[in-house]
C-alpha positions as CSV (number, residue, x, y, z in Angstrom):
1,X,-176.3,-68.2,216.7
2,X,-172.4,-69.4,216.8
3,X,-172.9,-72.5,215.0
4,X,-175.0,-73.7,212.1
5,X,-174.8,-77.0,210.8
6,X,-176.4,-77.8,207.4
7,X,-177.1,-81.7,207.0
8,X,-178.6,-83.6,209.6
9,X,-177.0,-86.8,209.1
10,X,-174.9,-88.9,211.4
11,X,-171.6,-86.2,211.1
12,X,-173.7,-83.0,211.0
13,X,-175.9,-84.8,214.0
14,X,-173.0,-85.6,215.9
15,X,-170.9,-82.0,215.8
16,X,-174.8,-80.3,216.2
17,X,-175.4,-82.0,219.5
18,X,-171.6,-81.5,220.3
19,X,-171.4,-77.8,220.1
20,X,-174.9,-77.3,222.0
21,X,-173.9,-79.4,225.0
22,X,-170.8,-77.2,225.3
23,X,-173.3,-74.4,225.8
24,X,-173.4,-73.2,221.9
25,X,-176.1,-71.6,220.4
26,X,-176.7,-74.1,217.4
27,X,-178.9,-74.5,214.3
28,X,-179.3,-77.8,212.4
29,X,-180.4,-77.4,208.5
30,X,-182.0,-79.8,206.4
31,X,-184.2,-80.8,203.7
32,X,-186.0,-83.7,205.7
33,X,-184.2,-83.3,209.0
34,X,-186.7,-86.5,210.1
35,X,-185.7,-88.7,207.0
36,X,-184.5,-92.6,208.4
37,X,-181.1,-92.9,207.5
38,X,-180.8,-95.7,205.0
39,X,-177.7,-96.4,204.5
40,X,-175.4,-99.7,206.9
41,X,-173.0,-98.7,208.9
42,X,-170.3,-100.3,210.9
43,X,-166.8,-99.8,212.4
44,X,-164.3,-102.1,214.3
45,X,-165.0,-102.3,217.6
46,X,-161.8,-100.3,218.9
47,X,-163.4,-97.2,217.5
48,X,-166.8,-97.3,218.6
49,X,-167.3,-93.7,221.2
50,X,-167.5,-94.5,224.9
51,X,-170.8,-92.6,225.4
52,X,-172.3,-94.8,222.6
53,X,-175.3,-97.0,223.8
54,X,-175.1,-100.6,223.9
55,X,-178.2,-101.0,222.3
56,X,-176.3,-98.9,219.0
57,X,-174.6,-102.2,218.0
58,X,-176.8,-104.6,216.8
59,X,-173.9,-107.6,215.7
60,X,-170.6,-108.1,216.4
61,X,-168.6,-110.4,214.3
62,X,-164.7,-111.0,213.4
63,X,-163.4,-110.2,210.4
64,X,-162.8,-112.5,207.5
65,X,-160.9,-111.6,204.1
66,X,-160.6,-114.0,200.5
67,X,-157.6,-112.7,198.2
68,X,-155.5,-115.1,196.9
69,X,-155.6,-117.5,200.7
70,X,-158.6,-117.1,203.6
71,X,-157.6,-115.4,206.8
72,X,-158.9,-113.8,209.6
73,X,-158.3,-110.2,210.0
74,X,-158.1,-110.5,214.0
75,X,-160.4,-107.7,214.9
76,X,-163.9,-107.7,215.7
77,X,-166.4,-105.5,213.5
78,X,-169.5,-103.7,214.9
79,X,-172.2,-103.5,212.7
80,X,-174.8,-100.9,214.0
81,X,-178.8,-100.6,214.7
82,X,-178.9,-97.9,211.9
83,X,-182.8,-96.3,213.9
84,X,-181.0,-97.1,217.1
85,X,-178.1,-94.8,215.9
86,X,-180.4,-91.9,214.6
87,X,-182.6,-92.3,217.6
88,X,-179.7,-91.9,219.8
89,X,-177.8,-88.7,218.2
90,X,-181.0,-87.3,217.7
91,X,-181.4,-87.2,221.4
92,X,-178.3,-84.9,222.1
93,X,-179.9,-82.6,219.8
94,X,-182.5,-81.2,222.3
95,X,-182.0,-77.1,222.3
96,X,-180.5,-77.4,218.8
97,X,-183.2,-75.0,216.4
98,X,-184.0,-76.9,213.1
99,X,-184.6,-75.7,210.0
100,X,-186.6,-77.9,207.4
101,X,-185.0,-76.2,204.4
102,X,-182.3,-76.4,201.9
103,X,-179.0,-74.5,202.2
104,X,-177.9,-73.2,199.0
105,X,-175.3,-71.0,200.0
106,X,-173.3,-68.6,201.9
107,X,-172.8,-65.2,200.1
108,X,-171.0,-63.9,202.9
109,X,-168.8,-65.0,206.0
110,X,-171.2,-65.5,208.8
111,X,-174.3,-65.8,206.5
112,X,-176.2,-68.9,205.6
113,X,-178.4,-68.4,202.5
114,X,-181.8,-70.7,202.3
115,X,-183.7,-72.2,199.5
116,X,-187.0,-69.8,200.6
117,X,-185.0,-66.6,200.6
118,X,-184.5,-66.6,204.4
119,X,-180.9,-65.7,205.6
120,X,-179.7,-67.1,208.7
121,X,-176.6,-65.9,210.4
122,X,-173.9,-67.6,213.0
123,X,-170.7,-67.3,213.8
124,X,-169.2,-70.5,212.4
125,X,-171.5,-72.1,209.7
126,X,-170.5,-76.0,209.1
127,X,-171.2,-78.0,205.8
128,X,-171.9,-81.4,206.7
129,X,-174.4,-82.1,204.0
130,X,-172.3,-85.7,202.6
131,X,-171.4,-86.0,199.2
132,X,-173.5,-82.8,197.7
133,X,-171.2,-80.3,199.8
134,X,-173.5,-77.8,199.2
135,X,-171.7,-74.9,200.1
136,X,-168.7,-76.5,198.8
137,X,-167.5,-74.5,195.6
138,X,-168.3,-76.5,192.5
139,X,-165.3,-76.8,189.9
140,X,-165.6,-78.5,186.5
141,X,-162.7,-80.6,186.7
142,X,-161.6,-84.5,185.7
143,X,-163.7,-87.8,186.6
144,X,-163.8,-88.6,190.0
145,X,-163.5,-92.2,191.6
146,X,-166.0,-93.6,193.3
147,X,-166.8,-97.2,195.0
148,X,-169.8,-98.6,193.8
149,X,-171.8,-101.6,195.3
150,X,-175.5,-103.8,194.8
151,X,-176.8,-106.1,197.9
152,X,-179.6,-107.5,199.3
153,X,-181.0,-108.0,203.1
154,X,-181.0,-112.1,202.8
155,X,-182.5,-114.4,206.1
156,X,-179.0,-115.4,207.9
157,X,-180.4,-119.0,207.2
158,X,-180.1,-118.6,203.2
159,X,-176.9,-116.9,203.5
160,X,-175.7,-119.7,205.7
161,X,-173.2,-121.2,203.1
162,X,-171.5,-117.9,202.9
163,X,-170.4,-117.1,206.5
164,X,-170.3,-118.6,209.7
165,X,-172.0,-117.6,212.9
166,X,-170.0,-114.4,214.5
167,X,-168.1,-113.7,211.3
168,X,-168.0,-111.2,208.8
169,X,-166.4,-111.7,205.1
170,X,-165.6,-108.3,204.8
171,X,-163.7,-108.8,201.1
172,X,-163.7,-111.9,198.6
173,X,-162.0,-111.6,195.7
174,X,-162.5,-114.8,193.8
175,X,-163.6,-114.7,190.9
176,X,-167.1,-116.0,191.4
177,X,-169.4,-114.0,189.8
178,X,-167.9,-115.5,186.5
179,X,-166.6,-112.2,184.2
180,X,-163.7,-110.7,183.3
181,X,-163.1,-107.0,183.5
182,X,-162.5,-104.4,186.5
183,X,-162.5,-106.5,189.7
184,X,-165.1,-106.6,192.4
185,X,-165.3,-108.8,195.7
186,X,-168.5,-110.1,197.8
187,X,-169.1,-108.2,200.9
188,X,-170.8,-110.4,204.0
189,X,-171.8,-108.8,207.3
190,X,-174.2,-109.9,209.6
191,X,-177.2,-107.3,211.0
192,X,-178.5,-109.1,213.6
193,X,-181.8,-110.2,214.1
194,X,-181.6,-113.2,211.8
195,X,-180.6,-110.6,208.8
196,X,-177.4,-110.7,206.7
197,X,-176.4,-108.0,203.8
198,X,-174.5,-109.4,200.4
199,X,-173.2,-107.2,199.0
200,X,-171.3,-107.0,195.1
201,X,-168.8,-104.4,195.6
202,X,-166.3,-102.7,193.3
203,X,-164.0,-100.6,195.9
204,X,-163.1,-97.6,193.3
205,X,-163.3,-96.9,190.3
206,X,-163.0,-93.9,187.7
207,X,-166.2,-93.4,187.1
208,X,-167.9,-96.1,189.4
209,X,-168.7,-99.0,187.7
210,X,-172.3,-99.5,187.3
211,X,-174.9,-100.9,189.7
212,X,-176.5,-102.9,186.8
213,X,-173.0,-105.2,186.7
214,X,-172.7,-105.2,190.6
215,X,-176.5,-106.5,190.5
216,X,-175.6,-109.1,187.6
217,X,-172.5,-110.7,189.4
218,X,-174.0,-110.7,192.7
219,X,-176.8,-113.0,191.5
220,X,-174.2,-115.3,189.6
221,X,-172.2,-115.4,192.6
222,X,-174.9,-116.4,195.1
223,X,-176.0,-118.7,192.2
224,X,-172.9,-120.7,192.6
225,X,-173.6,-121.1,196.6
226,X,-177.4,-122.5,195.6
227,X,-178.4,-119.4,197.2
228,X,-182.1,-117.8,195.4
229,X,-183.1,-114.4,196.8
230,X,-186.6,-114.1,197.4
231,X,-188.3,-111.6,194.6
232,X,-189.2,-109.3,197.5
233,X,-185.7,-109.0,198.9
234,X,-184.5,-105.8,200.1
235,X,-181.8,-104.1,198.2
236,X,-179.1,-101.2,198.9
237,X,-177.5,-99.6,196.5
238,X,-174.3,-97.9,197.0
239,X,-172.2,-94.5,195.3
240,X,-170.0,-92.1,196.7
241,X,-167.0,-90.5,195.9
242,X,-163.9,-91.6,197.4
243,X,-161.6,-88.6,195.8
244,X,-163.0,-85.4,196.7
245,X,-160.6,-82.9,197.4
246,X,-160.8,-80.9,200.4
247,X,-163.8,-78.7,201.4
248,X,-162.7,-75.0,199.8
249,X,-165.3,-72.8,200.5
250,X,-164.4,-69.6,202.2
251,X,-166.0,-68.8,205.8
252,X,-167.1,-72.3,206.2
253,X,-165.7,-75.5,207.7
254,X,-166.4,-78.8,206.0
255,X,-167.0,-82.0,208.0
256,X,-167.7,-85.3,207.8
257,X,-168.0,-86.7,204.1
258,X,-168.3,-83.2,203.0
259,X,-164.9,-82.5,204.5
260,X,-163.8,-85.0,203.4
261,X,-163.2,-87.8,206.4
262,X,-163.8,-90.9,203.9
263,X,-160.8,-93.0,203.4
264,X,-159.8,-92.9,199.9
265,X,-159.1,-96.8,200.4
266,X,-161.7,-98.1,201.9
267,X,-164.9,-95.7,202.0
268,X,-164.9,-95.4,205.7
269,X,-165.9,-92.3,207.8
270,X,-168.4,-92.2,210.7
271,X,-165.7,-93.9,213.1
272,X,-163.8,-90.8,212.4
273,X,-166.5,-88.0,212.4
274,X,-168.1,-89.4,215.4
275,X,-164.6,-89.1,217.5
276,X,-164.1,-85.6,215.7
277,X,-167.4,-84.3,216.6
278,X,-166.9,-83.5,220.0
279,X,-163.3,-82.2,219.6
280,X,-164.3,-79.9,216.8
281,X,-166.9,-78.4,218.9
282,X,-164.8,-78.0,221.8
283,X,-162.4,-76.0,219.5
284,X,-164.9,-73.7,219.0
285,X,-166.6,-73.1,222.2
286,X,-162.5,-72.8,223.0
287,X,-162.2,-69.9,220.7
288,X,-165.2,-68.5,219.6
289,X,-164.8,-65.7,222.3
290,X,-161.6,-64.6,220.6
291,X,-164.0,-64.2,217.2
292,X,-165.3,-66.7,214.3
293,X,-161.9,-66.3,212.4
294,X,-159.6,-67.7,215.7
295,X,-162.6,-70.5,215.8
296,X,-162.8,-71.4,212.6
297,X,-159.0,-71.9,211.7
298,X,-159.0,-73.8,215.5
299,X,-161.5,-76.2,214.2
300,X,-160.1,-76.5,210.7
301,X,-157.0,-77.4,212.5
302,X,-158.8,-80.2,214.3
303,X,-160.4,-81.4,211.1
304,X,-157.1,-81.6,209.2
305,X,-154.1,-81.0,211.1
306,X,-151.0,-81.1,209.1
307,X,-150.5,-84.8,210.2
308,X,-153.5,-85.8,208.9
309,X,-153.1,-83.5,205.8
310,X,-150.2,-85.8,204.8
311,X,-152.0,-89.5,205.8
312,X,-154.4,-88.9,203.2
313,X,-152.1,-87.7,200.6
314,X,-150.3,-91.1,201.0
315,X,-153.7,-93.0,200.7
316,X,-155.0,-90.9,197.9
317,X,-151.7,-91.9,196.4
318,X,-152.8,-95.2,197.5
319,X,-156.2,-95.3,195.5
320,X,-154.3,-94.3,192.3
321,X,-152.1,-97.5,192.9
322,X,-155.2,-99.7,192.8
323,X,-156.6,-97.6,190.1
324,X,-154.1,-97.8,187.5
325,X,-153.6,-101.6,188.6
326,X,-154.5,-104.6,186.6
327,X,-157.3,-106.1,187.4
328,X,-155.2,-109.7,187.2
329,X,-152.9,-108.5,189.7
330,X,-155.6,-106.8,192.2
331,X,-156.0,-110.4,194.8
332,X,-152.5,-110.4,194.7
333,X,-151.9,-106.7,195.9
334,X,-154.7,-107.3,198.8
335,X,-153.1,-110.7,199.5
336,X,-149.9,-108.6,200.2
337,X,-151.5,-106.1,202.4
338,X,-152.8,-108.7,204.6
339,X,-149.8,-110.4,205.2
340,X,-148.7,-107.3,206.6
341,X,-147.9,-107.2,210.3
342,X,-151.5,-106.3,212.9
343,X,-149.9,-102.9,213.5
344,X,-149.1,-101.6,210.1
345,X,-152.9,-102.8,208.8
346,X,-154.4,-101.3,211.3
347,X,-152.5,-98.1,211.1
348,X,-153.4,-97.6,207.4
349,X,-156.9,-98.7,207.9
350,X,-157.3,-96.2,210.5
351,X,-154.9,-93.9,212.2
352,X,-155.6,-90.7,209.9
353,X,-153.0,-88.3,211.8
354,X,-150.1,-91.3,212.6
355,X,-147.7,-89.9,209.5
356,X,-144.9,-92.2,210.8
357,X,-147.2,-95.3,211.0
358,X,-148.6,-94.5,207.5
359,X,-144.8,-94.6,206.5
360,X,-143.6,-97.6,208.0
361,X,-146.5,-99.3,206.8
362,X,-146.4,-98.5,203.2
363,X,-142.2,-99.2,203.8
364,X,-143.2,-102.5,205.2
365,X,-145.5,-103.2,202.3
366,X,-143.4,-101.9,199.6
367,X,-140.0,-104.4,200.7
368,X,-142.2,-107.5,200.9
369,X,-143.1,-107.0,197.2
370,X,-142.3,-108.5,194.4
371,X,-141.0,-106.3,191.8
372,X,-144.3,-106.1,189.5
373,X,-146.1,-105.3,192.4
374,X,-143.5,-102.0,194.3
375,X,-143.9,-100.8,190.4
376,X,-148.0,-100.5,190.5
377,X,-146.7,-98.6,194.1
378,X,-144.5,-96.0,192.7
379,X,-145.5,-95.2,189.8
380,X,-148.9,-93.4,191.1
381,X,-146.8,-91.0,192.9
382,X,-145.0,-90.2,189.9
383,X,-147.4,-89.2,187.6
384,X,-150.9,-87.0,187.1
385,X,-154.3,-89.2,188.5
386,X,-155.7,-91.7,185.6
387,X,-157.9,-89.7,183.8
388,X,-160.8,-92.8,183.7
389,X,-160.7,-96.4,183.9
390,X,-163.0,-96.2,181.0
391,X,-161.8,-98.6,177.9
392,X,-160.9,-96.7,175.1
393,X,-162.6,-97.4,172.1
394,X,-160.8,-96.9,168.9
C-alpha cells in the first residue's frame, strides 16, 4: 500500500479518503472502524470545506460571550449533524481497505504492527488515532493540561432562559454555579432539531479538573435559571489534552489530534484537520514517486511548517498564561481579549501558520493591559510550565 491510516475518526477519515481519491493505494485501521462518533462538533462558519454537504450543518447561530460585559463575537458558528458528518466522510472512503484491528506499533519504517500478530506494510503509515497516539512514543514526563467539561442534551424550550433563538453562548464566566476555586464558564450551542447542549466547562487545567464538580456546578447553575433536567437527559462528558507535544515517532506522521492540531487555547481541531486533509495527501501523492522519505518530510512539512511551528509555541505560551493565572483575574483576562479588534481575535482563534498576525495580536493585547494583567502575560514565557494546578497540602 503507500498509505495507512490508523484511526478512523473524522482526521484519519478525512486524510484516508483524501489520499485514495488522488489515486493512492490506502488502508484505514481501527478497532470499531463502524463506531458512531459521539462526540459535538462545530466550527465558525468561515472554515467550514467547500465540498462539505449542506445537510453536514445542522444549526447555525452567532456567537455570544459573558466575561466581565455581554457581547457578541460577530461571527456565525456552525454546529454540525455529527451521523451526517460520518455518513458523509465515510463515503469518500470507497476503495480504501479496512482493517477492524488495533495498531500497536510500528517496529520498523514502512511496517505497521497489529494487535493479532498481522504486519501490514505501506509506504507512509499515518497515526491519526486522537488522543491515545498509538504509535506515538510514550515518555513518563510531567502532568499534562487538559480541558474538562459535563453537559446535557436539554429540549431548546427548557433551555429557553439561557439563549436566544440563532445564538450560541459560547463562554459565560459568571460566577453562577455558586463556588469558589479554579474557574469554569457555561457553554450553550444549539443542535438543531429542537435540541440544545449545556455544557459546564473548565478550559484547562493541570490535571483536568473533575467531571464530578463540572456535573455539580452545572446543576446549580441551571438551578438558578429554574431550569430541571429531566432524569433521563442525555449527557457528554468531555477530556482531552490540550498540551501534547508534537507527534515523535520515527517513520510515521502524526495528524489530527494525534499530531497535535488542537489549539492549546481553545480545544479546537477538525476545522483544521479537515482543510489539512486534502493538502497532506496531495503532498504525498506529489512525492511518493521520489520514495516514502521525500513524502514523508513533504507531508510533515504541510502538517507543521515552520510558521505554524512558532503559532503554537506562542499559544502554548498562551495556555501557561491562563494556567498560572488567578482564578479572580480569569473574566478579566477574557474580557480583555474580546475587546480586542475582529482581526487580531480571529487571527489567534484560528490562523495556525499567520506568525505576524499571532504577533500583532498578542502586541495588541499586551498594550491594552493593565499592568497586573501584561505580568500573568510574560511571566509564562519566562519560566518552566506549572508543574500542577493541584493545591498543595501542607
Amino acid at each position: 500500500m503507500d498509505v495507512c491510516v490508523v484511526g478512523a475518526g473524522p482526521a484519519g477519515a478525512a486524510l484516508a479518503g483524501a489520499c485514495q481519491r488522488l489515486g493512492l493505494a490506502t488502508a484505514l485501521v481501527d478497532v470499531a472502524p463502524d463506531r458512531p462518533w459521539s462526540a459535538t462538533y462545530g466550527m465558525w462558519t468561515p472554515e467550514l470545506p467547500p465540498d462539505l454537504p449542506a445537510g453536514v450543518v445542522a444549526a447555525r447561530a452567532e456567537g455570544r460571550v459573558v466575561a466581565l460585559t455581554d457581547r457578541l463575537l460577530g461571527w456565525e458558528y456552525a454546529v454540525l449533524d455529527v451521523p451526517a458528518l460520518q455518513a458523509h466522510l465515510s463515503e469518500g472512503l470507497s476503495g480504501v481497505r479496512v482493517y477492524a484491528s488495533r495498531a500497536v506499533g510500528s517496529p520498523r519504517p514502512g511496517v505497521l504492527a497489529l494487535a493479532d500478530g498481522t504486519e501490514l506494510q505501506a509506504s507512509i503509515i499515518v497515526d491519526a488515532g486522537g488522543q491515545a497516539r498509538p504509535l506515538n512514543l510514550r515518555r513518563r514526563g510531567r502532568e499534562r493540561a487538559a480541558q474538562t467539561a459535563y453537559g446535557m442534551f436539554l429540549d431548546e424550550q427548557l433551555a429557553a432562559p439561557l439563549i436566544e433563538p440563532g445564538e450560541a453562548l459560547f463562554m459565560d464566566w459568571r460566577q453562577e454555579h455558586g463556588e469558589d476555586g479554579w474557574p469554569t464558564f457555561l457553554y450553550v450551542i444549539p443542535l438543531g432539531g429542537g435540541r440544545v447542549l449545556v455544557e459546564e466547562t473548565s478550559l484547562a487545567r493541570r490535571p483536568g479538573l473533575p467531571l464530578p464538580t463540572l456535573h455539580r456546578r452545572l446543576r446549580t447553575r441551571l438551578a438558578r435559571y429554574g431550569i430541571v433536567p429531566p432524569a433521563d437527559a442525555a449527557v457528554e462528558r468531555v477530556a482531552f489534552t490540550v498540551d501534547h507535544p508534537r507527534h515523535r515517532a520515527s517513520g510515521v506522521l502524526g495528524f489530527g489530534a494525534a499530531a497535535p492540531l488542537i489549539h492549546p487555547a481553545t480545544g479546537f481541531s477538525l476545522a483544521t484537520s479537515l482543510r489539512l486533509a486534502p493538502q497532506v495527501a496531495a503532498a504525498l501523492a506529489a512525492n511518493l514517486p521520489r520514495g516514502p522519505k521525500p513524502a514523508l518530510t513533504a507531508a510533515h512539512d504541510t502538517v507543521w511548517p515552520r510558521s505554524a511551528r512558532i503559532v503554537h509555541h506562542l499559544r502554548r505560551v498562551g495556555l501557561e498564561a491562563l494556567l498560572r493565572m488567578p482564578p479572580a483575574d480569569v473574566p478579566a483576562f477574557f474580557e480583555q481579549f474580546f475587546e480586542l479588534p475582529e482581526r487580531h481575535r480571529w487571527t489567534y482563534l484560528t490562523a495556525r501558520d499567520d506568525v505576524a498576525g499571532n504577533v500583532a495580536a498578542l502586541t495588541h493585547l499586551f498594550r491594552a493591559s493593565n499592568r497586573r494583567l501584561r505580568g500573568h502575560l510574560v511571566r509564562p514565557a519566562l519560566l518552566p510550565p506549572l508543574p500542577s494546578n493541584e493545591p498543595v497540602l501542607n
